[in-house]
DRENLUMMAR-173680 format. One record per atom (N, C-alpha, C): residue number from 1; residue in one letter; atom name; x, y, z. Coordinates in Angstrom, 3 decimals. Example, Ala and Ser with C-alpha at 12.3 -4.5 7.8 and 13.67 -1.06 7.14 Angstrom:
% residues 2
<atom pos="1" code="A" site="N" X="13.190" Y="-5.690" Z="7.800"/>
<atom pos="1" code="A" site="CA" X="12.300" Y="-4.500" Z="7.800"/>
<atom pos="1" code="A" site="C" X="13.200" Y="-3.300" Z="7.800"/>
<atom pos="2" code="S" site="N" X="12.850" Y="-2.250" Z="7.080"/>
<atom pos="2" code="S" site="CA" X="13.670" Y="-1.060" Z="7.140"/>
<atom pos="2" code="S" site="C" X="12.900" Y="0.030" Z="7.870"/>
% end
This chain:
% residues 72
<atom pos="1" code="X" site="N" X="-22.364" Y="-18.986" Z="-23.447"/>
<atom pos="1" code="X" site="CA" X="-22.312" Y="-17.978" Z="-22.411"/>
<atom pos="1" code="X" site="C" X="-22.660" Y="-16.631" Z="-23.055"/>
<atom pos="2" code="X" site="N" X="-23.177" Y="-16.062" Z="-22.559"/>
<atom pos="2" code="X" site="CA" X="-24.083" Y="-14.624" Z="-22.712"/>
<atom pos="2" code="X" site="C" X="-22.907" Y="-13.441" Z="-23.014"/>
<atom pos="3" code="X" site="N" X="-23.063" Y="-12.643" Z="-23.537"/>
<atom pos="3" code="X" site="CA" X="-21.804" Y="-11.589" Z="-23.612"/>
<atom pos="3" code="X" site="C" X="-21.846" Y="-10.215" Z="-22.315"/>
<atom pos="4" code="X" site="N" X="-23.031" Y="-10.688" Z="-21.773"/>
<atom pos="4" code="X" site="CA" X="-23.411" Y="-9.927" Z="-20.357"/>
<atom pos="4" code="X" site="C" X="-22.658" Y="-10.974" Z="-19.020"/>
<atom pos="5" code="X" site="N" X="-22.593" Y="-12.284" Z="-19.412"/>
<atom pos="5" code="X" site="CA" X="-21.614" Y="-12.753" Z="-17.945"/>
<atom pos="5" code="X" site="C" X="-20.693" Y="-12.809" Z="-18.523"/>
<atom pos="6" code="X" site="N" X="-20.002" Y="-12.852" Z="-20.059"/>
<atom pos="6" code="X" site="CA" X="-18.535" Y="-12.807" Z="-20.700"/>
<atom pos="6" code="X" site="C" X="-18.015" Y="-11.608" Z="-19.562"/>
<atom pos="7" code="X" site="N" X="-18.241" Y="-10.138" Z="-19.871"/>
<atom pos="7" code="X" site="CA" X="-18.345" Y="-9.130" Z="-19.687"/>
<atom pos="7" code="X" site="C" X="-18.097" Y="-8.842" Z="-18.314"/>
<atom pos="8" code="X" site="N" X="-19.148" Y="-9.631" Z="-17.205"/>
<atom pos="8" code="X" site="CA" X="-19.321" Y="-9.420" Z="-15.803"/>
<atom pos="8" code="X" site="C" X="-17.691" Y="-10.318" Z="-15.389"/>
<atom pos="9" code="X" site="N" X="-17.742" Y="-11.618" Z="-16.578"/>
<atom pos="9" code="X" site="CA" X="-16.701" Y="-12.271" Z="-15.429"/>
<atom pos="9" code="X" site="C" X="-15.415" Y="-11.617" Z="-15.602"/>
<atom pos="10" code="X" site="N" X="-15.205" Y="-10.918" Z="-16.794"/>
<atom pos="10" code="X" site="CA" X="-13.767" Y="-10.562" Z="-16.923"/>
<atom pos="10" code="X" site="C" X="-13.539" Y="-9.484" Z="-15.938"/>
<atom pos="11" code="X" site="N" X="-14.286" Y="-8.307" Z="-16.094"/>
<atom pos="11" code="X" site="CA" X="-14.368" Y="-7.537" Z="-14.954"/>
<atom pos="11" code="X" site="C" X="-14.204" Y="-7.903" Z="-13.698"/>
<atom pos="12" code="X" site="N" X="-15.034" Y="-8.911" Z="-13.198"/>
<atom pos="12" code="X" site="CA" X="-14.522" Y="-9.483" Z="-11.613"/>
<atom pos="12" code="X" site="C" X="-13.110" Y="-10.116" Z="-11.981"/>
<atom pos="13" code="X" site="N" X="-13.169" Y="-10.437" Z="-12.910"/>
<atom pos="13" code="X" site="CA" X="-11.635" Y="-11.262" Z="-12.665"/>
<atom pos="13" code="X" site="C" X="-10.787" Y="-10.394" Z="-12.603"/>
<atom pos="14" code="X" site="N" X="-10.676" Y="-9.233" Z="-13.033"/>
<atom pos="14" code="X" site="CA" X="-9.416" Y="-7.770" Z="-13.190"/>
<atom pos="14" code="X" site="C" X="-10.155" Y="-7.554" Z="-11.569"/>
<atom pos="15" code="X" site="N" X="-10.959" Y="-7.122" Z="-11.264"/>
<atom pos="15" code="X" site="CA" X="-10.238" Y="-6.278" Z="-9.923"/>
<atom pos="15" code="X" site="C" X="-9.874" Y="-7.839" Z="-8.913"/>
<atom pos="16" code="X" site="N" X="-10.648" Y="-8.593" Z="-9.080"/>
<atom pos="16" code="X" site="CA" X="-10.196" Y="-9.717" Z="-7.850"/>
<atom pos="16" code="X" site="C" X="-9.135" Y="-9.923" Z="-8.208"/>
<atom pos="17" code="X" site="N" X="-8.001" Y="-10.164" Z="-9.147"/>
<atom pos="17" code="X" site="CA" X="-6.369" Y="-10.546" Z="-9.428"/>
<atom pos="17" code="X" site="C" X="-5.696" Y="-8.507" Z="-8.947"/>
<atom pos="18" code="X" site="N" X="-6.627" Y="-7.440" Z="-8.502"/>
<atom pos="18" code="X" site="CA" X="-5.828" Y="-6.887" Z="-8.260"/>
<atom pos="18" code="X" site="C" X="-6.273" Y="-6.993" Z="-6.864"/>
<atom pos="19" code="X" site="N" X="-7.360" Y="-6.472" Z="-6.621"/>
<atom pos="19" code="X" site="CA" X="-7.758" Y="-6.393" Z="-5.120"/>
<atom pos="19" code="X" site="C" X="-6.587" Y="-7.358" Z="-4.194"/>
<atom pos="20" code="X" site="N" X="-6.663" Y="-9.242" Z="-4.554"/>
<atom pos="20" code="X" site="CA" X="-5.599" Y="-9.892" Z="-4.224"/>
<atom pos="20" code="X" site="C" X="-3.940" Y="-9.106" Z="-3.728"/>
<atom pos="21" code="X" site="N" X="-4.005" Y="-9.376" Z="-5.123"/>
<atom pos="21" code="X" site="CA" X="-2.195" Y="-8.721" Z="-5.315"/>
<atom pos="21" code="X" site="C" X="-2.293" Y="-7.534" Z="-4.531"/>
<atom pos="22" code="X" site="N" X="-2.640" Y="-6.080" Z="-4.077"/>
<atom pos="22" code="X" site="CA" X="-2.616" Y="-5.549" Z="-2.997"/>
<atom pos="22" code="X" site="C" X="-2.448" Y="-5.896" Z="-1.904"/>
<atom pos="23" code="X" site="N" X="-4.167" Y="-7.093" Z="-1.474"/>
<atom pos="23" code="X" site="CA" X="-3.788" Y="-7.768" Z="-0.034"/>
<atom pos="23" code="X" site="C" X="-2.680" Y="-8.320" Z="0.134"/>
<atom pos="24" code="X" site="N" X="-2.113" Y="-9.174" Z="-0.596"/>
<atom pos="24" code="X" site="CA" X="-0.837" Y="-9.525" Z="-0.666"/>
<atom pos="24" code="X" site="C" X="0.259" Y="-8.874" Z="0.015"/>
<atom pos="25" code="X" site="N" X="0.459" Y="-7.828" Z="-0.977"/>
<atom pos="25" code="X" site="CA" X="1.779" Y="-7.066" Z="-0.946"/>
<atom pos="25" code="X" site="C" X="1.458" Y="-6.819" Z="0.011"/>
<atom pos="26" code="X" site="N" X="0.412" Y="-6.164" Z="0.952"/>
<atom pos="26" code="X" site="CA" X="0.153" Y="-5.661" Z="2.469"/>
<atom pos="26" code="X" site="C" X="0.414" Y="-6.698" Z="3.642"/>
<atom pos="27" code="X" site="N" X="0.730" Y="-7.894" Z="2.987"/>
<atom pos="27" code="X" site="CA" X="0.893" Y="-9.005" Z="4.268"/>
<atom pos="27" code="X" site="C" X="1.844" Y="-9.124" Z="5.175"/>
<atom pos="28" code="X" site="N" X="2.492" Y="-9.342" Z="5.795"/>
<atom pos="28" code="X" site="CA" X="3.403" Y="-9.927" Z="6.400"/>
<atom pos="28" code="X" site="C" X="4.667" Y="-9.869" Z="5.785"/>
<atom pos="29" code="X" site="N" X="4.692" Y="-11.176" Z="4.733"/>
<atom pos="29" code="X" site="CA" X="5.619" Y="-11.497" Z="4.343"/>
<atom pos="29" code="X" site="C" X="6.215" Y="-10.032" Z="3.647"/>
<atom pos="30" code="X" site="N" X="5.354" Y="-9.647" Z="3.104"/>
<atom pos="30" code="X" site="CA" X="5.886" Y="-8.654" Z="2.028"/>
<atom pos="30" code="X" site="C" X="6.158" Y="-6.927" Z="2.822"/>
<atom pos="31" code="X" site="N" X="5.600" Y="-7.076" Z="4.128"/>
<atom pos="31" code="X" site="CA" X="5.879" Y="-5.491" Z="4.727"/>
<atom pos="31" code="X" site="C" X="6.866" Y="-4.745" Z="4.153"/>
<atom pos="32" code="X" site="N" X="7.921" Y="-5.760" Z="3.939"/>
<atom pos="32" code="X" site="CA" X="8.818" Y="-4.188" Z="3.161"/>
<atom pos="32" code="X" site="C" X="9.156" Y="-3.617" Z="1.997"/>
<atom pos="33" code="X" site="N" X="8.411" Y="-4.430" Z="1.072"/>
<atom pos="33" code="X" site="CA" X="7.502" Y="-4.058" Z="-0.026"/>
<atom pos="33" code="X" site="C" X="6.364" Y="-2.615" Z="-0.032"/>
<atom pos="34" code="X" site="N" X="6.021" Y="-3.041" Z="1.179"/>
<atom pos="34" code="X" site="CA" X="4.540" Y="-2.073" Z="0.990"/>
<atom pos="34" code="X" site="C" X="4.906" Y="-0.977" Z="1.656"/>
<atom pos="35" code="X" site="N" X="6.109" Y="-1.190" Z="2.413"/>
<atom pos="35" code="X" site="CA" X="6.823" Y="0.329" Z="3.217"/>
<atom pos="35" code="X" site="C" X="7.176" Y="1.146" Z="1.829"/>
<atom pos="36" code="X" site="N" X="7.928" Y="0.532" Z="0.937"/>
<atom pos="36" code="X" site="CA" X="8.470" Y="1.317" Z="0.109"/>
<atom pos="36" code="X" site="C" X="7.818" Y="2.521" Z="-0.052"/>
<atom pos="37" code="X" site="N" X="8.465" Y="3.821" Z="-0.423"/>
<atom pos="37" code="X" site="CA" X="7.874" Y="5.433" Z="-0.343"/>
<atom pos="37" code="X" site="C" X="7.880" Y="5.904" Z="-1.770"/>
<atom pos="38" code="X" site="N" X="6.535" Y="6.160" Z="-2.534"/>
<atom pos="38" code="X" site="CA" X="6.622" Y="6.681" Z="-3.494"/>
<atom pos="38" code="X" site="C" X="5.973" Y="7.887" Z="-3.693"/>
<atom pos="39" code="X" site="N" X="6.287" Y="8.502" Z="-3.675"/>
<atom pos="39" code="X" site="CA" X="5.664" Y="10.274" Z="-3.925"/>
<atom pos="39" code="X" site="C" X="5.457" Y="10.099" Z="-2.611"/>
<atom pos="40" code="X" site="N" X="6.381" Y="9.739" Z="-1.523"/>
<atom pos="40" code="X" site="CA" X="6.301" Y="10.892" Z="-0.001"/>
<atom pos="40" code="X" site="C" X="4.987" Y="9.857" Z="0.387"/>
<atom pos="41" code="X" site="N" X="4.507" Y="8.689" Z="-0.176"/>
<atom pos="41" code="X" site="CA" X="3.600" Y="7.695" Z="0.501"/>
<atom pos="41" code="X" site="C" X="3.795" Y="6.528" Z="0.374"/>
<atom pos="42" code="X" site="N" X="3.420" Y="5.041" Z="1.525"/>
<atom pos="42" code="X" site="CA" X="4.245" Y="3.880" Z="1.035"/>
<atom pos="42" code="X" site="C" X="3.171" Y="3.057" Z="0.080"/>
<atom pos="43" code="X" site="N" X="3.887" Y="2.576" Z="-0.752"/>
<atom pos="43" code="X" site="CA" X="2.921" Y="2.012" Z="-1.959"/>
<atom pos="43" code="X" site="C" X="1.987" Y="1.263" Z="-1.390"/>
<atom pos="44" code="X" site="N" X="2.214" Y="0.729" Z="0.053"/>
<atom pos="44" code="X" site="CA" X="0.265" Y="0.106" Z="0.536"/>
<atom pos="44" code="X" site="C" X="-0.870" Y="1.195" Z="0.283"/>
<atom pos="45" code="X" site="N" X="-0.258" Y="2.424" Z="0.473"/>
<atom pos="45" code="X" site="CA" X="-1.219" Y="3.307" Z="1.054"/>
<atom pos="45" code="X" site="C" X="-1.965" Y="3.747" Z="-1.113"/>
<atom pos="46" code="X" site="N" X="-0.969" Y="3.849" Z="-1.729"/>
<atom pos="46" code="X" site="CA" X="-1.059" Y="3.443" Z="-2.914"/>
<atom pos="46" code="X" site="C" X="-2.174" Y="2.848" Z="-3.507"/>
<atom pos="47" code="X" site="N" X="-2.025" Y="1.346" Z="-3.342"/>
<atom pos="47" code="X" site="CA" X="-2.166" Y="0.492" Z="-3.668"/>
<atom pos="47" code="X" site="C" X="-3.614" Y="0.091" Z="-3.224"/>
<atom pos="48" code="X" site="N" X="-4.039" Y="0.357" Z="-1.724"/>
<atom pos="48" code="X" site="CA" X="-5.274" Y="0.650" Z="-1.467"/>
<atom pos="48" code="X" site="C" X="-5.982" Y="1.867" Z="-2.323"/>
<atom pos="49" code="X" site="N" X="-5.162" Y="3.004" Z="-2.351"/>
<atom pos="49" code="X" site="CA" X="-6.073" Y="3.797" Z="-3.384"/>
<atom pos="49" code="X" site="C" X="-6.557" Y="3.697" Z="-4.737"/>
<atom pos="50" code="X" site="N" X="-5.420" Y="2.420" Z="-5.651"/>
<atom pos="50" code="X" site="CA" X="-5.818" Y="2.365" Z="-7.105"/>
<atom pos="50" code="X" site="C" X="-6.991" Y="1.240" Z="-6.632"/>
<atom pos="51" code="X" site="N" X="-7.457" Y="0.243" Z="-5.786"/>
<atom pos="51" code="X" site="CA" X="-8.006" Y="-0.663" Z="-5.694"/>
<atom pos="51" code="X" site="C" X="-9.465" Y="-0.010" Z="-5.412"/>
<atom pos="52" code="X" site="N" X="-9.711" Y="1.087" Z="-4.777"/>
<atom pos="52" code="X" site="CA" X="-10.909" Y="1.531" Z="-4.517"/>
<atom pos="52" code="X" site="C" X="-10.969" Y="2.813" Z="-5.942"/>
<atom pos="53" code="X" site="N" X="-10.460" Y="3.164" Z="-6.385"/>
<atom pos="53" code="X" site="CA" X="-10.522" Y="3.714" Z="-8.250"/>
<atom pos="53" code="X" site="C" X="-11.350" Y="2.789" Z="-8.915"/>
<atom pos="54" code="X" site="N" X="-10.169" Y="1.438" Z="-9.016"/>
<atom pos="54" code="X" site="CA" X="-10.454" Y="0.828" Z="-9.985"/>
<atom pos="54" code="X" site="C" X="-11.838" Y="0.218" Z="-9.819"/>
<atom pos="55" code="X" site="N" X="-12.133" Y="0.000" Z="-8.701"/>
<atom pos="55" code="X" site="CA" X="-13.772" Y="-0.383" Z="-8.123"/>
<atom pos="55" code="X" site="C" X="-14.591" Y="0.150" Z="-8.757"/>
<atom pos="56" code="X" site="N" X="-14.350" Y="1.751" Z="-8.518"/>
<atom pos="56" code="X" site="CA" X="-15.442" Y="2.793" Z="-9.149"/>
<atom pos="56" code="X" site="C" X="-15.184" Y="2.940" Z="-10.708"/>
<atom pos="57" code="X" site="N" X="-14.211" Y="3.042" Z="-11.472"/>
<atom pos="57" code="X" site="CA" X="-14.472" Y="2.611" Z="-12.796"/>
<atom pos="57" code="X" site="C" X="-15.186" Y="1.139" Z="-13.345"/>
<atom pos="58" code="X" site="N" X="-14.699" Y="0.476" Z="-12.823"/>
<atom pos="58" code="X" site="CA" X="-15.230" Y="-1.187" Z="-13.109"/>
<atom pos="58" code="X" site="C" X="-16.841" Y="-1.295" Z="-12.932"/>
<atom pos="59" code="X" site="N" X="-17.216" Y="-1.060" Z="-11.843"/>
<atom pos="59" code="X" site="CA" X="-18.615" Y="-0.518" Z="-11.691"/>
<atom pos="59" code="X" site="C" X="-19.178" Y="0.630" Z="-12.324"/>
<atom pos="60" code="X" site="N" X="-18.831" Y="1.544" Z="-12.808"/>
<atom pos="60" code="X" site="CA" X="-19.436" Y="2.335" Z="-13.524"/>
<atom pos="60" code="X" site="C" X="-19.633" Y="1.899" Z="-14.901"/>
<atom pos="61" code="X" site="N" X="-18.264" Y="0.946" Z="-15.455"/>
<atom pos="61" code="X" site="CA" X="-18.055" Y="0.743" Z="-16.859"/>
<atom pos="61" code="X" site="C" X="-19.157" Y="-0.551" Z="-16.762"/>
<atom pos="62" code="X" site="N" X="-19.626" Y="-1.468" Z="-16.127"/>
<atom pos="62" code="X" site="CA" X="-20.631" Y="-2.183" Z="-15.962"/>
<atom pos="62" code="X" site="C" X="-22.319" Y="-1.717" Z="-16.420"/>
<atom pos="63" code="X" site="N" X="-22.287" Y="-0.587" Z="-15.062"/>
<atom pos="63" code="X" site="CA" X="-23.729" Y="-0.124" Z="-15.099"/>
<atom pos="63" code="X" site="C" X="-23.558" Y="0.042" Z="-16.797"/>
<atom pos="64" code="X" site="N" X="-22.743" Y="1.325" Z="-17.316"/>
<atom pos="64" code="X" site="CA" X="-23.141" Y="1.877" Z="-18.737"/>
<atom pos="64" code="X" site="C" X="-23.169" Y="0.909" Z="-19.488"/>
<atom pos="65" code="X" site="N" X="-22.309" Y="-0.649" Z="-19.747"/>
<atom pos="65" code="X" site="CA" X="-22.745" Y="-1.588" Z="-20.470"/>
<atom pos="65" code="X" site="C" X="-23.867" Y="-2.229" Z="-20.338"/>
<atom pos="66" code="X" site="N" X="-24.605" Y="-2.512" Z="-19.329"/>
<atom pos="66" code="X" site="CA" X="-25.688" Y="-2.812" Z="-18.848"/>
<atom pos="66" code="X" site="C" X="-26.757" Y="-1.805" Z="-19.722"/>
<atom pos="67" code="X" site="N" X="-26.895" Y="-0.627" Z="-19.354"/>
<atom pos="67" code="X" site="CA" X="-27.755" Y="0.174" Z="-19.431"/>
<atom pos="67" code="X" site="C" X="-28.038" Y="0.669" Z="-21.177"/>
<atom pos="68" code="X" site="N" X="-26.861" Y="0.367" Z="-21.431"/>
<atom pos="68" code="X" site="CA" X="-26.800" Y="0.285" Z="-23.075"/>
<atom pos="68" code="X" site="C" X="-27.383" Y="-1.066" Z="-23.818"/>
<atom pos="69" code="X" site="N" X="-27.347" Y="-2.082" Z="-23.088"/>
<atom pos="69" code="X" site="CA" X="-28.058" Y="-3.185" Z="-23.470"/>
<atom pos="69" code="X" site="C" X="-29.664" Y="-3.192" Z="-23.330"/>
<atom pos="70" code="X" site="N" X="-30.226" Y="-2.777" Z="-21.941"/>
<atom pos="70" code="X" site="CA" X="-31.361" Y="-2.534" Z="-21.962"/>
<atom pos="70" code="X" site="C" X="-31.962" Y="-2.062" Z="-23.378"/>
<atom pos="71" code="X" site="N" X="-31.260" Y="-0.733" Z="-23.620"/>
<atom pos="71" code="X" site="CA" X="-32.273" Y="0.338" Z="-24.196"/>
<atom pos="71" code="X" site="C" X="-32.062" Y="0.157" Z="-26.091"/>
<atom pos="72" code="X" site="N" X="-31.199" Y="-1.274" Z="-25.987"/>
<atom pos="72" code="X" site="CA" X="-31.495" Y="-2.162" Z="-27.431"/>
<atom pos="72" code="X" site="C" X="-32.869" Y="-3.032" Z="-27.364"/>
% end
């Protein structure tokens, strides 16, 4: 295996085990989990925000590994 899909899969695998675990905690079962209030917001509201972060780092930290490989 290539150190470019090593690379790609670990990355999908970190945000999909978080992306998950968010949807999760946002379900049903767990509503009063995701009510909980931290800094005056409930950790869904949270929890959606580190998930769309971590998107944009993960994808950025991609492109620049990518783009650093090219220009070997």
């Amino acid at each position: 295996m290539s150190s470019k899909v090593k690379y790609s899969a670990i990355l999908l695998a970190v945000y999909t085990v978080l992306y998950f675990g968010v949807a999760l905690m946002v379900s049903a079962t767990f509503k009063d989990l995701a009510a909980t209030e931290i800094a005056g917001a409930p950790i869904a509201i949270w929890g959606g925000l580190v998930v769309i972060i971590v998107g944009v780092v993960i994808t950025r930290l991609y492109l620049k590994k990518m783009d650093g490989e090219e220009s070997n």
